[in-house]
C-alpha positions in Angstrom: -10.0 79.7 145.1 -7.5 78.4 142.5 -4.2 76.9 143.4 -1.1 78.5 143.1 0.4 77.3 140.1 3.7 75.0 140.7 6.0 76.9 138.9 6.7 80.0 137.7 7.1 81.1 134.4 10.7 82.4 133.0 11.2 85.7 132.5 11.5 87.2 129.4 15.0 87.5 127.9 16.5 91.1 127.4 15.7 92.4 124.2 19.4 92.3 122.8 19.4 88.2 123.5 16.1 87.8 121.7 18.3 89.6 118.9 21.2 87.0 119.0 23.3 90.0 120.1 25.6 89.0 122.9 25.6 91.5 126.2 28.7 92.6 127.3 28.9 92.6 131.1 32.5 93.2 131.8 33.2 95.9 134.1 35.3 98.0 133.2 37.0 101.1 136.0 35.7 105.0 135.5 38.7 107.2 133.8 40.9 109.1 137.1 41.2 112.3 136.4 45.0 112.1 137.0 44.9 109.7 133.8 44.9 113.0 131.5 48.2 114.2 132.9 49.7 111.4 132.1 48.2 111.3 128.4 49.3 114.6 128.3 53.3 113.4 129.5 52.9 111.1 126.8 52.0 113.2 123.8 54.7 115.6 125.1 57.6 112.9 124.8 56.6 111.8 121.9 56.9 115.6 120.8 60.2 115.5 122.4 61.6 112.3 120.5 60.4 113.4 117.3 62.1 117.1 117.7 65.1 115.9 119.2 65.6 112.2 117.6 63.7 112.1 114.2 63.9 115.6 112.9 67.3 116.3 114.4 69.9 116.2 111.6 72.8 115.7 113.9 71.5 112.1 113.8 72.3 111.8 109.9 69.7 109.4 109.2 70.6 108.6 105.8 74.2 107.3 107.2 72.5 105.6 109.6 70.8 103.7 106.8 73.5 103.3 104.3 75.4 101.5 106.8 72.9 98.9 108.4 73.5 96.4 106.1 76.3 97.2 105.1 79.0 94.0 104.5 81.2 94.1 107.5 78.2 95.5 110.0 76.3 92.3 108.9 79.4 90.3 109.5 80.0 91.8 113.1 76.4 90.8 113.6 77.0 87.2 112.4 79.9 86.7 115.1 77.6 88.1 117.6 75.2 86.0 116.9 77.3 82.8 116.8 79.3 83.8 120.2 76.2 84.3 121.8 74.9 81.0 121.1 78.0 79.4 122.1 78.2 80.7 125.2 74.8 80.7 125.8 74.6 76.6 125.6 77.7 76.3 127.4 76.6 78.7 130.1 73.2 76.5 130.5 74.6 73.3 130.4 77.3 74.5 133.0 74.7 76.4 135.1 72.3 73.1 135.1 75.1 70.9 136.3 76.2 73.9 139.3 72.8 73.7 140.5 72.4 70.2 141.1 75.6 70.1 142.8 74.3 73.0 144.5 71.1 71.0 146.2 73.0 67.4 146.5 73.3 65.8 149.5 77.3 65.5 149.2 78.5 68.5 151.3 81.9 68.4 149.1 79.4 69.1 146.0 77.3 71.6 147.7 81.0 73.5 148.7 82.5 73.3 145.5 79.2 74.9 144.0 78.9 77.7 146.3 82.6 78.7 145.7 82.3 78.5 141.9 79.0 80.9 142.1 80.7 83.1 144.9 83.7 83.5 142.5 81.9 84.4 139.6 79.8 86.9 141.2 82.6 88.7 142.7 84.7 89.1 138.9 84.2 91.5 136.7 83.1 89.7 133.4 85.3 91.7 131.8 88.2 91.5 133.9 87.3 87.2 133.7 88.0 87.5 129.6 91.8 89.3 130.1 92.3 86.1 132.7 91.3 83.3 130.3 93.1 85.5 127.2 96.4 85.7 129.1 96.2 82.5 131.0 99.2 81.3 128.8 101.1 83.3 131.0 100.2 81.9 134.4 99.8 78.1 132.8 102.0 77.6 129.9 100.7 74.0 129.3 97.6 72.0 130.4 98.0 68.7 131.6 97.0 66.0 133.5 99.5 63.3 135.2 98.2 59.7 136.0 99.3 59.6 139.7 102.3 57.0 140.5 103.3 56.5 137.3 105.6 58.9 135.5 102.9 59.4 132.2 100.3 62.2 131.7 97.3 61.7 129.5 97.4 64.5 127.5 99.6 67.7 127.2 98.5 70.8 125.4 99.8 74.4 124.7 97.5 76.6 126.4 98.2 78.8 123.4 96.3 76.1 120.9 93.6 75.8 122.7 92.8 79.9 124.3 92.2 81.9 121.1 89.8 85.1 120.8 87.2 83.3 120.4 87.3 80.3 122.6 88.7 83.0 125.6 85.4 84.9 124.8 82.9 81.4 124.7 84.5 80.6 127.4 84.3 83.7 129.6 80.5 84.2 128.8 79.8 80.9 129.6 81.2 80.9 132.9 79.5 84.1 133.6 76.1 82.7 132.5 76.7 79.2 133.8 77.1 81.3 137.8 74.0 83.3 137.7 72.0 80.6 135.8 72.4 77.9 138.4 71.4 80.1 141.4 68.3 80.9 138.8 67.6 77.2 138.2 68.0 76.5 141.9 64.9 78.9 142.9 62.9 77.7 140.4 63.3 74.2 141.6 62.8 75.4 145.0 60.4 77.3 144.7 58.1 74.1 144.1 56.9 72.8 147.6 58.5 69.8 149.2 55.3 67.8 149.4 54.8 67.1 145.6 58.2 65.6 145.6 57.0 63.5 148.9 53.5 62.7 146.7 56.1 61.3 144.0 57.8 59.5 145.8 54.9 57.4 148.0 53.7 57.1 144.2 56.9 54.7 143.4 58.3 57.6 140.9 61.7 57.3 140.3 63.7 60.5 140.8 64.3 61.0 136.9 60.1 60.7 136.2 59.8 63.2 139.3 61.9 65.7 137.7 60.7 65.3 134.2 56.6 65.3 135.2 56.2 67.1 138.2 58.8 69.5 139.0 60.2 70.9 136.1 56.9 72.1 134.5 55.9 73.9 137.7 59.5 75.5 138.4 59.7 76.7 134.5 57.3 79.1 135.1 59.5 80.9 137.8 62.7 80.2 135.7 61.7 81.4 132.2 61.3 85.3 133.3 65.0 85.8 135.3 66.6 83.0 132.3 65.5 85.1 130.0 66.8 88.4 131.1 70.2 86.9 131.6 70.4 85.6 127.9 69.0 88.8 126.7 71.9 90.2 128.6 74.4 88.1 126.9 73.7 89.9 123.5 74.9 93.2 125.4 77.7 91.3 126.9 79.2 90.3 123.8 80.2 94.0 123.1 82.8 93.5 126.5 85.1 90.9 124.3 86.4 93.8 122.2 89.1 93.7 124.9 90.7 91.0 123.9 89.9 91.5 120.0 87.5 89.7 118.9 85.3 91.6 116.3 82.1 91.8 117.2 79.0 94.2 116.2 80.5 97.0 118.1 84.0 96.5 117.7 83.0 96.7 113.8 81.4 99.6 114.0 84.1 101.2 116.2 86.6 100.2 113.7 84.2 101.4 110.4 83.9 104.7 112.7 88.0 105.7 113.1 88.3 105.7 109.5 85.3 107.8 108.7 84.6 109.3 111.9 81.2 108.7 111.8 80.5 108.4 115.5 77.1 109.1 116.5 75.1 107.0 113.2 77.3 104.4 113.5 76.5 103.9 116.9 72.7 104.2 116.0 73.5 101.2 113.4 74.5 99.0 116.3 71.7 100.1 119.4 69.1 99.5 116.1 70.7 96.0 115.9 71.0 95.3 119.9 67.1 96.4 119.6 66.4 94.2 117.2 67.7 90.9 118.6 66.1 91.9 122.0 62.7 92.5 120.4 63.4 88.8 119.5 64.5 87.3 122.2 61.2 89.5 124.2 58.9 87.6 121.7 60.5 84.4 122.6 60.1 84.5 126.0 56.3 85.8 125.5 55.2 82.7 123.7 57.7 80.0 126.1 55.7 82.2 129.1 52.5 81.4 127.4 53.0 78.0 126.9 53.7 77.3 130.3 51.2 79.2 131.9 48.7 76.8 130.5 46.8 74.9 133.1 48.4 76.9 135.6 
């Protein structure tokens, strides 16, 4: 009687791994058969957009292109562009320093925080830029007094410093820098109290904490909500025609009451608003990417 051999010998490999082919062995869900309505939805409005947007005259396509890049649309662009970055610095630099005043331990920080967010939730963005346009009328002059002594360390015109443009930087920011610390502030919460005990049994000081530990986890949750609100911006840069600064809209509003060219000149600037969106989009993709890593 012969003994049992000691091992067994491996099986054969599948014929497409003998080949060098590679097996795929994902698996993938069976088709619903609800999914063909909704195929069927799509190939109808995309029926619908070509008969009613593409093949509609009414549009005047070739106005629509003659006048996106024209001079003075590309020059409303340009002061979007700029004003949006302005504001958009200023607003995250304002909204950083709100919430850390918003988690300190000083209860007279913390109060002055919440009233600054409270404030700036509750006013109208737009209503905001006529305040900081016309503020020459409630403050005529901005100064500051040194206390007991009859001397002031500076003293300004209001009207030299509030022009359009610095009334419009200004209001943005102020709206970004409100919603952006409350933004900032759940990131940073949202990263569990014990990592910041772990640092600090470690001996980190409170500046390596924040730089190595906390921040990279709480980006993740910040990057989607930031993102929305700066892709906002771009839109909200249309609200300082009010105070008349030229923007993108305002110069195609203006190009529009001499030629009346309404609807295609509109069409110039929602193509442009699409356009720096689809940027900004991209952005955030890659920054959401890069983060994710190791995650």
């Amino acid at each position: 009687m012969h003994k049992q051999a000691d091992y067994q010998q491996p099986a054969a490999a599948p014929h497409s791994e003998r080949r060098g082919l590679t097996v795929d062995s994902r698996i993938h869900p069976r088709p619903k058969r609800s999914d063909w309505i909704w195929y069927a939805l799509l190939v109808l409005a995309g029926v619908l957009f070509y008969e009613w947007v593409i093949d509609n005259p009414r549009w005047q396509w070739d106005v629509v292109v003659t006048y996106l890049f024209n001079s003075r649309v590309i020059l409303g662009l340009k002061n979007t562009l700029i004003l949006t970055l302005f504001a958009s610095v200023l607003g995250l630099c304002l909204g950083i320093v709100i919430a850390a005043c918003r988690m300190a331990s000083n209860p007279v920080l913390r109060g002055m925080a919440y009233v600054y967010i409270w404030v700036i939730r509750a006013i109208p963005t737009l209503a905001m830029l006529l305040f900081l346009f016309f503020l020459s009328a409630l403050i005529p002059r901005i100064y500051l007094p040194i206390p007991f002594l009859d001397m002031t360390l500076f003293d300004i015109d209001t009207n030299q410093i509030i022009s359009r443009f610095s009334a419009a930087v200004i209001g943005l920011a102020l709206y970004l820098g409100g919603h952006s610390a409350e933004i900032f502030r759940g990131g940073l919460s949202s990263v569990e109290k014990g990592q910041r005990e772990a640092c600090k049994a470690m001996g980190m000081s409170d500046l390596r904490m924040m730089w190595h530990v906390i921040v990279p986890q709480a980006v993740r949750v910040i990057i989607p909500p930031l993102a929305n609100e700066l892709i906002t911006m771009f839109k909200n840069t249309s609200l300082v025609s009010v105070i008349g600064y030229v923007e993108l809209l305002t110069t195609v509003q203006l190009i529009y009451s001499n030629n009346f060219e309404t609807i295609p000149l509109l069409t110039v600037a929602c193509i442009w608003y699409l356009v720096l969106t689809s940027l900004a989009m991209c952005g955030q993709s890659v920054l959401e990417r890069r983060f994710r890593r190791g995650a």
